[in-house]
C-alpha positions in Angstrom: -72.4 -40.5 -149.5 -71.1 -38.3 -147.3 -73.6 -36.1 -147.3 -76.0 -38.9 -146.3 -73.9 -39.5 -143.5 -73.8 -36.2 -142.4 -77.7 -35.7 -142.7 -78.2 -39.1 -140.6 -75.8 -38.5 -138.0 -77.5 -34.8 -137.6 -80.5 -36.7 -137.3 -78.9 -39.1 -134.6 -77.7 -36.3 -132.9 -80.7 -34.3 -132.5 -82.7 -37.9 -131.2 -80.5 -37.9 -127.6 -81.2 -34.0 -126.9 -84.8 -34.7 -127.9 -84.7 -37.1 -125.4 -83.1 -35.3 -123.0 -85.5 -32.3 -123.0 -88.3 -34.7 -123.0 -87.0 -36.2 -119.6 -86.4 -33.2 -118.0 -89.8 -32.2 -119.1 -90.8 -35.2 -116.9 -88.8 -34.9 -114.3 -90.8 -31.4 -113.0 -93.6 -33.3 -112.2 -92.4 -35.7 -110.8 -90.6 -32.4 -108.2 -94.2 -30.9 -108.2 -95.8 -34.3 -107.2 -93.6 -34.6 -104.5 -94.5 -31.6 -103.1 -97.9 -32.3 -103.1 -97.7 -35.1 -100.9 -95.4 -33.2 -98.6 -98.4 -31.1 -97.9 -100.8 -33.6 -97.2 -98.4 -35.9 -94.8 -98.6 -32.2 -92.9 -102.2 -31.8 -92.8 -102.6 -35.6 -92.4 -99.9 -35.4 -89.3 -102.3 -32.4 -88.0 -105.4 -34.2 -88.2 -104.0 -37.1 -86.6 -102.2 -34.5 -83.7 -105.6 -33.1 -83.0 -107.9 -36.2 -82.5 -105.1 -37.7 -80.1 -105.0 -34.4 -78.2 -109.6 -34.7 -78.7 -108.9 -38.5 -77.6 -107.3 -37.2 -74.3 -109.4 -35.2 -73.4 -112.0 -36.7 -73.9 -110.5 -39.6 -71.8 -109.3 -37.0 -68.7 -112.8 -35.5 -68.7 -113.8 -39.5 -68.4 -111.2 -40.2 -65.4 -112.2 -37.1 -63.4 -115.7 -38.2 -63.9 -115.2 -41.4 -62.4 -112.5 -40.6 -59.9 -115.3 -38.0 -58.7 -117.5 -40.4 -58.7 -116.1 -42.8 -56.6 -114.7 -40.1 -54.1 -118.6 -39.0 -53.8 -119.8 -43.0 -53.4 -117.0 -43.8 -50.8 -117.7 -40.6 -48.7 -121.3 -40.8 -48.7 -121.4 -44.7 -48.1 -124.1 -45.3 -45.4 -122.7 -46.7 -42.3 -124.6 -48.8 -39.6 -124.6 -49.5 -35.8 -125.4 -53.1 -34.5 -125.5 -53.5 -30.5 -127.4 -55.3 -28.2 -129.0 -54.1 -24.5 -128.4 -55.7 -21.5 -129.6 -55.0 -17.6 -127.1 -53.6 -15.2 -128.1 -55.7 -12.4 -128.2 -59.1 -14.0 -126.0 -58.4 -17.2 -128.9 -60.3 -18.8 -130.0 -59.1 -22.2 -133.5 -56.9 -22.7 -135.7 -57.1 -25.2 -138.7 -54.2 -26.3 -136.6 -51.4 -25.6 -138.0 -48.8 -27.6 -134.6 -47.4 -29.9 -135.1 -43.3 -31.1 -132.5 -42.4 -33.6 -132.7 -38.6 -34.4 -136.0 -38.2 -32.7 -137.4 -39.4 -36.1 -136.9 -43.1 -36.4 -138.0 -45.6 -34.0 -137.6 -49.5 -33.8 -137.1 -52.3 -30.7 -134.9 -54.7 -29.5 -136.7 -57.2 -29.7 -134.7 -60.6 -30.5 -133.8 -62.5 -27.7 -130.5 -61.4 -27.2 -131.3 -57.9 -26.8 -129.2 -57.2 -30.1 -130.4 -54.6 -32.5 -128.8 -53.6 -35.9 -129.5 -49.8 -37.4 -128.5 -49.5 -41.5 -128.2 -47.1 -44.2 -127.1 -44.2 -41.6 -126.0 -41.4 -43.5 -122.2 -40.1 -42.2 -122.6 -37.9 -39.3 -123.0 -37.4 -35.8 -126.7 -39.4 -34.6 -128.5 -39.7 -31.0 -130.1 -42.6 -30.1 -132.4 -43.2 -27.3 -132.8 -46.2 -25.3 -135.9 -46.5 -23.2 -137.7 -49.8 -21.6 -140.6 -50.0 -18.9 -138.7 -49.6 -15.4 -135.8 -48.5 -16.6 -133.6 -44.8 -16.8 -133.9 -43.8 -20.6 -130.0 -44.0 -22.0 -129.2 -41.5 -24.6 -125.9 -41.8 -26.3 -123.8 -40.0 -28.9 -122.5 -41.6 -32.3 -120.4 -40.4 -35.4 -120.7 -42.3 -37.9 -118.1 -42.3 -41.1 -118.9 -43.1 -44.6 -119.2 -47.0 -44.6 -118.8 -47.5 -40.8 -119.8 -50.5 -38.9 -120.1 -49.2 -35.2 -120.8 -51.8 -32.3 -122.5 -50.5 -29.2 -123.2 -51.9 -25.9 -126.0 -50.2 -23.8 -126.5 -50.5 -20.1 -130.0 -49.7 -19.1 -130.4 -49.2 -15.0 -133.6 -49.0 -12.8 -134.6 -46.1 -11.0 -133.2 -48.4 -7.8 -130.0 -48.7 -9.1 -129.2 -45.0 -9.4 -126.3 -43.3 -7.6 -126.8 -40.0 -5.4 -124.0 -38.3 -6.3 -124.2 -35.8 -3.7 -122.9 -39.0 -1.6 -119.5 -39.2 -2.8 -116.7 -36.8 -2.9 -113.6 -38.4 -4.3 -113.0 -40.8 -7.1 -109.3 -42.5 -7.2 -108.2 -44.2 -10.8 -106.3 -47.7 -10.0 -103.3 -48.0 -12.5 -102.7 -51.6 -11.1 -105.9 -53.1 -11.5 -107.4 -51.1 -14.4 -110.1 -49.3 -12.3 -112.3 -46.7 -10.9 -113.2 -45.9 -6.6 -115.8 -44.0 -5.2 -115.6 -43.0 -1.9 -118.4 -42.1 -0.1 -118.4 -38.6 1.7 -120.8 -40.0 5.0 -119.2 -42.4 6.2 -115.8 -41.9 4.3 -115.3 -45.4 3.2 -115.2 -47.3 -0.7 -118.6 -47.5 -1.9 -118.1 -48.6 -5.4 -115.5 -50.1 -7.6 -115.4 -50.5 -11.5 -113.6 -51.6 -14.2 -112.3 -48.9 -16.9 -109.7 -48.7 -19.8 -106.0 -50.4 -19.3 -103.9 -48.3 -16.8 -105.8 -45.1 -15.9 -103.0 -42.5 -15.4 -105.9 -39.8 -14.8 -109.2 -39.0 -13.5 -111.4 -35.9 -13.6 -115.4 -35.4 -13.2 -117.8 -33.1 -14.3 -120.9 -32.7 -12.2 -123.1 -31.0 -14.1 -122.4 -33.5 -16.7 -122.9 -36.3 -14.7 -119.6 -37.9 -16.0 -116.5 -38.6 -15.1 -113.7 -39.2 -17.6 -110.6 -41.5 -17.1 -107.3 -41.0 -19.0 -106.2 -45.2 -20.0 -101.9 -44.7 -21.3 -102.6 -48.4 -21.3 -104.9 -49.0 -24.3 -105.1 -45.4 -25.9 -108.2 -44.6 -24.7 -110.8 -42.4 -22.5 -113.4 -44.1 -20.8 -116.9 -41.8 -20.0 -118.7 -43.4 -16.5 -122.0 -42.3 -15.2 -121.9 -40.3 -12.1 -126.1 -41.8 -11.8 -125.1 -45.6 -12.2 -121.3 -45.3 -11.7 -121.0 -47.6 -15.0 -119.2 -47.1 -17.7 -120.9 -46.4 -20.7 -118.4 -45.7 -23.5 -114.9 -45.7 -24.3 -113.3 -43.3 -26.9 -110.0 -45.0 -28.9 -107.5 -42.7 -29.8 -104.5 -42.6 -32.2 -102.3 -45.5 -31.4 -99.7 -45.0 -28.8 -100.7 -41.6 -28.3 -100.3 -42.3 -24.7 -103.5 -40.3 -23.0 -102.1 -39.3 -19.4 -103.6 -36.0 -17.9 -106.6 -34.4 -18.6 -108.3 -31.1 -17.7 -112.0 -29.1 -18.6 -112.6 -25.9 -19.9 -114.6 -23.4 -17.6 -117.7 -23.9 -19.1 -117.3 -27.6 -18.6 -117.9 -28.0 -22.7 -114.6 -29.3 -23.5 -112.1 -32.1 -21.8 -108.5 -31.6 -23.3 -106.4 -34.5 -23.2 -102.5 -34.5 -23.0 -100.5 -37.4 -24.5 -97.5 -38.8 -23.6 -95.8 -40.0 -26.3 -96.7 -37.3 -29.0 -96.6 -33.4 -28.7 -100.0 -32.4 -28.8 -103.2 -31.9 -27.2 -106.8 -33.5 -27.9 -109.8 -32.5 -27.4 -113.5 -34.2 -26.5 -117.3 -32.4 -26.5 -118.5 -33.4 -23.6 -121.4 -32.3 -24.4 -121.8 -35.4 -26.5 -118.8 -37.4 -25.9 -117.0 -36.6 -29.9 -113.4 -36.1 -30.4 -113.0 -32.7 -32.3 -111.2 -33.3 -35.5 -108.4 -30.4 -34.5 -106.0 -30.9 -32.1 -103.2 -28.5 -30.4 -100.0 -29.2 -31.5 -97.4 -28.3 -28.8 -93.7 -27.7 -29.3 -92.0 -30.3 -27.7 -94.1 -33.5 -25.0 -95.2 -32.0 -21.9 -96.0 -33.2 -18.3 -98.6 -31.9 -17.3 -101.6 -29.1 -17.8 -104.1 -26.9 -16.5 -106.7 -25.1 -16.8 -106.8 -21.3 -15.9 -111.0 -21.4 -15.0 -111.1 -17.0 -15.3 -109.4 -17.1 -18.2 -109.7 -20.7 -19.8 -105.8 -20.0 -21.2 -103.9 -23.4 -21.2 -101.0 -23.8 -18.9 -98.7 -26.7 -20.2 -95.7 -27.8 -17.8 -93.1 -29.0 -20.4 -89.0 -30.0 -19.5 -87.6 -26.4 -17.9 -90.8 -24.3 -18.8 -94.2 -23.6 -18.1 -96.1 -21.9 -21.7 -99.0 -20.1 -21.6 -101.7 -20.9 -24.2 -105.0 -19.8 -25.4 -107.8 -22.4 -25.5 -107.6 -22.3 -29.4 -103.8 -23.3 -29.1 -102.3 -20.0 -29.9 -99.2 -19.3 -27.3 -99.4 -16.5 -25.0 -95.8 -16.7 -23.5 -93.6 -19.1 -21.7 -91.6 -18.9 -19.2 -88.2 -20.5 -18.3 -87.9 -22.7 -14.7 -85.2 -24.4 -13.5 -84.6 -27.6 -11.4 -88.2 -28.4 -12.0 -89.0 -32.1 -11.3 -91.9 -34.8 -11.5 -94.9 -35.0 -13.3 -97.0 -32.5 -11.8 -97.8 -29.3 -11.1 -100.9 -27.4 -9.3 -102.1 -24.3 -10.3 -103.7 -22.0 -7.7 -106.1 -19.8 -8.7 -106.2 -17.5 -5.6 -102.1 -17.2 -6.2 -102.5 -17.0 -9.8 -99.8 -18.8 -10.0 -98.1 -22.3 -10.5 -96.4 -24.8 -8.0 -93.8 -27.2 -9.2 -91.7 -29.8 -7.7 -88.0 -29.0 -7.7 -85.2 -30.1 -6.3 -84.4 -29.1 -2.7 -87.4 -26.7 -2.8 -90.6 -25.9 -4.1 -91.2 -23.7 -7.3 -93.7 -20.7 -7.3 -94.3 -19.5 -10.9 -96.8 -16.0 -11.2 -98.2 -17.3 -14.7 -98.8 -13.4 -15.5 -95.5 -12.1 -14.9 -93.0 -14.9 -15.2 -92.2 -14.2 -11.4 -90.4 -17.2 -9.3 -90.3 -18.0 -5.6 -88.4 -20.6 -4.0 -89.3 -22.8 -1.0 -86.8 -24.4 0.2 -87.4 -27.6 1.6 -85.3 -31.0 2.9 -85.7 -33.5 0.1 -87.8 -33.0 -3.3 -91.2 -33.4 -2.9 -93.4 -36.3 -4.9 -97.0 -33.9 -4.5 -98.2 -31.0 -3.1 -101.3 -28.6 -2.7 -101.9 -25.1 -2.1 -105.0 -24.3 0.3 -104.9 -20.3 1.7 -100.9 -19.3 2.6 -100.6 -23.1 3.5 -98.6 -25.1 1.1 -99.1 -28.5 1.9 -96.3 -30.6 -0.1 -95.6 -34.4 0.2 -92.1 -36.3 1.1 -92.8 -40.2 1.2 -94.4 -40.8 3.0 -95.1 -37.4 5.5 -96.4 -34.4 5.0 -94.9 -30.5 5.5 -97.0 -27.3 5.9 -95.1 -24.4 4.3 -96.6 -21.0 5.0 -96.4 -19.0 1.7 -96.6 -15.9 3.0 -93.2 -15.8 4.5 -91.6 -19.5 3.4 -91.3 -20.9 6.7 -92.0 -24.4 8.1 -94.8 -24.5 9.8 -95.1 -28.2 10.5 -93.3 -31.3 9.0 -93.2 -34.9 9.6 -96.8 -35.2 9.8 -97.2 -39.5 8.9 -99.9 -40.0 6.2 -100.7 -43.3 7.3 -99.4 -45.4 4.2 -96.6 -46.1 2.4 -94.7 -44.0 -0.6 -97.1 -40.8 -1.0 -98.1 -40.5 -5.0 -100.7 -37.7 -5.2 -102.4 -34.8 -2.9 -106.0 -33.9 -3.9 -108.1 -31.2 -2.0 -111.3 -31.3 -1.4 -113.7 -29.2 -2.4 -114.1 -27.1 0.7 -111.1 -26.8 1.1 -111.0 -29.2 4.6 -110.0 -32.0 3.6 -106.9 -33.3 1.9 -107.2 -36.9 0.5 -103.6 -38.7 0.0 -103.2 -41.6 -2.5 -100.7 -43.9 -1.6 -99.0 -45.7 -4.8 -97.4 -49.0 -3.0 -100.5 -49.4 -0.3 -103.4 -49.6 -2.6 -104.6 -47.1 0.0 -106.5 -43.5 0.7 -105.6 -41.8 3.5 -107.4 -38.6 5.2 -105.3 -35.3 6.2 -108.0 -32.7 8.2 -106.7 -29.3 7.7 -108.0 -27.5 10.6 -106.9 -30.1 12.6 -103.4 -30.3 10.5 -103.8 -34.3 11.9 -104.4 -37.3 9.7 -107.4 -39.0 10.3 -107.5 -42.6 11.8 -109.3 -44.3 8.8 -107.4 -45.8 5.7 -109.5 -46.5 2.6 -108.7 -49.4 1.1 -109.4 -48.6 -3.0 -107.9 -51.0 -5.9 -104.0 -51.6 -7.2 -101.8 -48.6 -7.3 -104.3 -45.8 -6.6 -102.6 -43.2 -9.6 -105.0 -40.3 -9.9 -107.9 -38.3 -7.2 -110.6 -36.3 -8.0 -113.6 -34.6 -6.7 -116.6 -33.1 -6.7 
C-alpha cells in the first residue's frame, strides 16, 4: 500500500512540473509574438509619417500654385478708362471725336453725351489721342494699374481759342480763391483767370512744355494747365496729407520735384508725360523750401538751421549749418552761386560750394527778397530796400510797393522787372529796376495771391 502511494504521488508530482514546463514552453511565443507586432506598429507608424509628410506636400505645392495664381490674375487684371468730351467754349459735350489709344486702336465718341468707355487695357502707361473736325488734337498720358477704373475728362479747344503764350509773362497762384492769373506782358493787366486744385501754395511753368504746374497743400494734389488754352487739363492726387507746397524742375525741364509739407520727402513727376515716378527722395527731417541748381541739377533743400546739398538722385552732397534763418523761402542765385535766406535782423548769404556765410544787416526781417546783379532787392511789409551786395550797404529803402503786407518777389525774366504779390490786397504790383520806382498800375488777380512765376 505504501508503495502504491508512493508510485501515485510520484506520478502526481511529476503532472505539475509537466505542466509547468509545458507553460513556459508557451509562454516564449507568446514574447516572440509580441515582438513581432512591435515591429510592424514601427513600420506601420513609418508609412503612416511618410504619406502625411507626401500629403503636405503635395498640399503646399497646391497652395503656392494657387497663391501664384491669384497674385498673377490680380496683377495682370485689365483696367479701363470711361470719360466723356466736352467743348471749351460751351462746356457742351462732343460727339465723333476720333479716340487713338497707342496709335493702334481707334474708336469715337459718339453717344450723345460725349462719353466714351475703353476696356480690357492691359496695366501700364497708354496715350490716347483726341481729335475732332475744328478742333486742337488733345493727347494725354494714363497709367493704368491692374483692375483700374480711370475717369477722364477731355477739353477739346478750337484753333480760336488758343493762347499766345509769348503774350504773357507772369502767372500768380490764388490760395484764397483756389486759382490760377495770367497777366499779360503788353498791356500789363489780368488776362485770364482759372480754377485749379484747393489752396495752390505754388506755381512754376515750363515753356517748352507748354505747361504750367500748381502745387494744391489743400487737396493733395498737382494740377497740369495748358500754356495754349490756359485750361486745366489734369490733376495728379497724391498720398494723403502729404501736403504738396513748393515745387522746382530739373534743367532739362524732364522732371518737376515736389516738396511736401507734412512728410520728409521729395516727389517726383515726368513731365514729359505727366506720371508720378514710383521712387521718391526721402529727406532727413521736413524742409521749407528747394531749388534747383540749373549747371549742376544738385538739389538745394532749405530745412530748420540748414541748407543740404543733394544730388538729383537723392544722394547728399553736404549740408551746411545757418543760423537765425527765418520764413519759408529762399532764392538761389546762380550768378552768386549762392543762397539767400531770410533771417533775423539781416539777410543770409550762403556760397552752396563752400559753406561760406555773409550777413546783411538790415532794420526788421524781411518776408521776400531777390537778387538781380550786386542788387539785393528784399521786402519789409509793405516797402522795398536795395542792398548792394558788393559792399552791404543801403542803397535805397522805403520804396512803397503799392499794396498791403508784401508776400513774394518774383523777377522777371530780363531781369527788369520785379513783380510783387501782395497777400492781404488780392493784388500785383510792378517795381521797374532801372527806374528803382514802382510803377503806377496795380493788377488786380484773385484771393490771397500765394505764388509768381514766369516765363
Amino acid at each position: 500500500m505504501d508503495k502504491k502511494d508512493d508510485n501515485k504521488s510520484s506520478k502526481t508530482a511529476s503532472a505539475p512540473g509537466l505542466s509547468a514546463s509545458v507553460k513556459n514552453a508557451n509562454t516564449t511565443p507568446k514574447g516572440v509574438s509580441v515582438s513581432i507586432k512591435s515591429v510592424t506598429n514601427t513600420e506601420n507608424k513609418t508609412n503612416a509619417s511618410k504619406k502625411a509628410i507626401k500629403k503636405i506636400l503635395i498640399n503646399s505645392v497646391i497652395t503656392i500654385t494657387c497663391i501664384c495664381l491669384l497674385i498673377f490674375f490680380f496683377k495682370n487684371r485689365s483696367g479701363q478708362i470711361v470719360g466723356f468730351v466736352i467743348d471749351s467754349s460751351s462746356n457742351t459735350p462732343l460727339s465723333g471725336i476720333l479716340i487713338t489709344m497707342d496709335e493702334n486702336k481707334s474708336f469715337e465718341s459718339n453717344n450723345v453725351s460725349g462719353g466714351f468707355l475703353i476696356q480690357d487695357i492691359k496695366p501700364g502707361e497708354h496715350t490716347l489721342k483726341f481729335k475732332g473736325k475744328g478742333f486742337e488734337e488733345q493727347t494725354i498720358k494714363v497709367k493704368i494699374k491692374s483692375g483700374q477704373k480711370i475717369e477722364q475728362k477731355v477739353i477739346l479747344f478750337t484753333e480760336e481759342q488758343q493762347v499766345n503764350i509769348n503774350d504773357y509773362e507772369v502767372f500768380v497762384a490764388n490760395s484764397g480763391s483756389d486759382s490760377i492769373s495770367a497777366i499779360n506782358l503788353k498791356n500789363k493787366h489780368l488776362s485770364k483767370s482759372i480754377s485749379v486744385g484747393k489752396t495752390p501754395n505754388s506755381i512754376i511753368s515750363i515753356k517748352n512744355k507748354y505747361k504750367i504746374y500748381t502745387a494744391n497743400i489743400g487737396d493733395d494734389s498737382i494740377s497740369i494747365v495748358s500754356l495754349n488754352s490756359f485750361q486745366e487739363i489734369k490733376r495728379i492726387q497724391l498720398e494723403r496729407l502729404s501736403g504738396p507746397f513748393k515745387l522746382a524742375v530739373s534743367p532739362a525741364n524732364d522732371k518737376l520735384y515736389i516738396l511736401n509739407k507734412n512728410k520728409p520727402l521729395i516727389s517726383i513727376i515726368n513731365t514729359n508725360d505727366d506720371i508720378m515716378f514710383e521712387s521718391v527722395i526721402n529727406l532727413q527731417q521736413s524742409a521749407k523750401d528747394l531749388k534747383i541748381d540749373p549747371a549742376s541739377g544738385n538739389i538745394i533743400v532749405y530745412s530748420n538751421n540748414s541748407i543740404s546739398i543733394l544730388s538729383n538722385s537723392g544722394n547728399l552732397i553736404n549740408t551746411f549749418r545757418v543760423n537765425n534763418a527765418t520764413g519759408e523761402n529762399m532764392f538761389f542765385s546762380s550768378q552768386k552761386n549762392s543762397i539767400f535766406l531770410n533771417g533775423r535782423g539781416n539777410i543770409i548769404q550762403v556760397n552752396i560750394s563752400t559753406g561760406e556765410t555773409k550777413l546783411y544787416p538790415v532794420n526788421t526781417t524781411p518776408s521776400a527778397l531777390v537778387v538781380n546783379n550786386n542788387n539785393l532787392y528784399s521786402a519789409f511789409s509793405n516797402s522795398i530796400t536795395i542792398i548792394d551786395i558788393s559792399n552791404g550797404n543801403i542803397k535805397k529803402e522805403n520804396i512803397f510797393s503799392g499794396g498791403k503786407q508784401i508776400n513774394q518777389l518774383k523777377l522777371s525774366s530780363d531781369g527788369s522787372r520785379i513783380y510783387i504779390s501782395h497777400y492781404d490786397s488780392n493784388n500785383i504790383s510792378i517795381f521797374d529796376c532801372n527806374t528803382e520806382e514802382i510803377l503806377p498800375e496795380l493788377i488786380s488777380v484773385g484771393s490771397k495771391p500765394k505764388s509768381l512765376d514766369g516765363i
